[in-house]
C-alpha positions in Angstrom: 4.5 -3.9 -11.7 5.6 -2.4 -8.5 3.6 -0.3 -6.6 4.1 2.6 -3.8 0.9 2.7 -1.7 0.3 6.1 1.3 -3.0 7.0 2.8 -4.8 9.1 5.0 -7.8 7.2 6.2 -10.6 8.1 8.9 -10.0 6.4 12.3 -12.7 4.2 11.5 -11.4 2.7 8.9 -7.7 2.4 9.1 -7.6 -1.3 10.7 -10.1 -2.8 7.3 -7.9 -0.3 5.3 -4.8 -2.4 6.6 -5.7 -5.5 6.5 -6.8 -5.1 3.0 -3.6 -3.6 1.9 -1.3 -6.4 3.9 -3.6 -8.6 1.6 -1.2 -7.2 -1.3 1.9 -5.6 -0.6 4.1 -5.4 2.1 4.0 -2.5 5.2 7.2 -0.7 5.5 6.0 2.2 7.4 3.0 4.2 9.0 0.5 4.4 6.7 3.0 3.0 3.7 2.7 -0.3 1.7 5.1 -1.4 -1.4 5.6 -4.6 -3.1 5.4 -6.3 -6.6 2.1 -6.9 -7.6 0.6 -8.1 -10.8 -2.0 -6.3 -13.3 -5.1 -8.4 -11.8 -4.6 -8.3 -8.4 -3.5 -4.3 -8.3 -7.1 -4.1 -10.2 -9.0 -6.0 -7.1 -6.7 -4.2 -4.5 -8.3 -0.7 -5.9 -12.2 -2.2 -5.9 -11.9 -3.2 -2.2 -10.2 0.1 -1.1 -12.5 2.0 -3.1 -15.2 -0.2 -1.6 -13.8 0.3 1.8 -12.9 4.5 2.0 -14.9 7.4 2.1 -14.2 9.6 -1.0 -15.3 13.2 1.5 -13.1 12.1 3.9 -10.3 9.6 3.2 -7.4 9.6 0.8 -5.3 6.7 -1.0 -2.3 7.6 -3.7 -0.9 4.9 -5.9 3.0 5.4 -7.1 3.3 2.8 -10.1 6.3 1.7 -11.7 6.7 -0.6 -14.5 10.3 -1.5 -13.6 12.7 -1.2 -10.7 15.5 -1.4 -12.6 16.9 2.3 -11.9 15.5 2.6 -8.6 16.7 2.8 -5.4 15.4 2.5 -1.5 17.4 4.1 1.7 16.7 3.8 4.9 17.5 6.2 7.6 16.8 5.4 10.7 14.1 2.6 12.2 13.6 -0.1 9.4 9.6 -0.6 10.0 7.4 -3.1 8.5 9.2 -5.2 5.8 8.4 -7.9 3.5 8.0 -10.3 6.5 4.8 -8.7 7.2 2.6 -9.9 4.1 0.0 -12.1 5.1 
């Protein structure tokens, strides 16, 4: 599947935030991560965020898509992050 990942995370927690998400899917831009990912490991990537965030104060939104087929991506602008940037 391919995934769309945005938060809004505490000051506190942003950096573990980060580095859990770069564990996954690729950063493309403040506070933005996308990449392929498979069933499994987009099932562990929500238990350590969930284990990481605080639900009164933070905020994570999964896009999922089963298929890229009819998509598109545009950049205007800076290109940040990339698919170089997975750990």
């Amino acid at each position: 599947m391919f995934v769309i990942a945005v938060y809004d995370i505490n000051e506190k927690r942003v950096a573990k935030v980060l580095k859990c998400f770069r564990k996954y899917l690729y950063w493309v831009q403040n506070s933005v991560f996308e990449g392929e990912i498979s069933d499994a490991n987009y099932k562990k990537l929500k238990m350590e965020i969930q284990k990481i965030i605080h639900d009164d104060e933070d905020s994570v939104i999964f896009y999922t898509f089963r298929t890229t087929k009819y998509s598109s991506r545009e950049i205007i602008g800076i290109k940040k992050g990339g698919q170089d940037n997975i750990l």
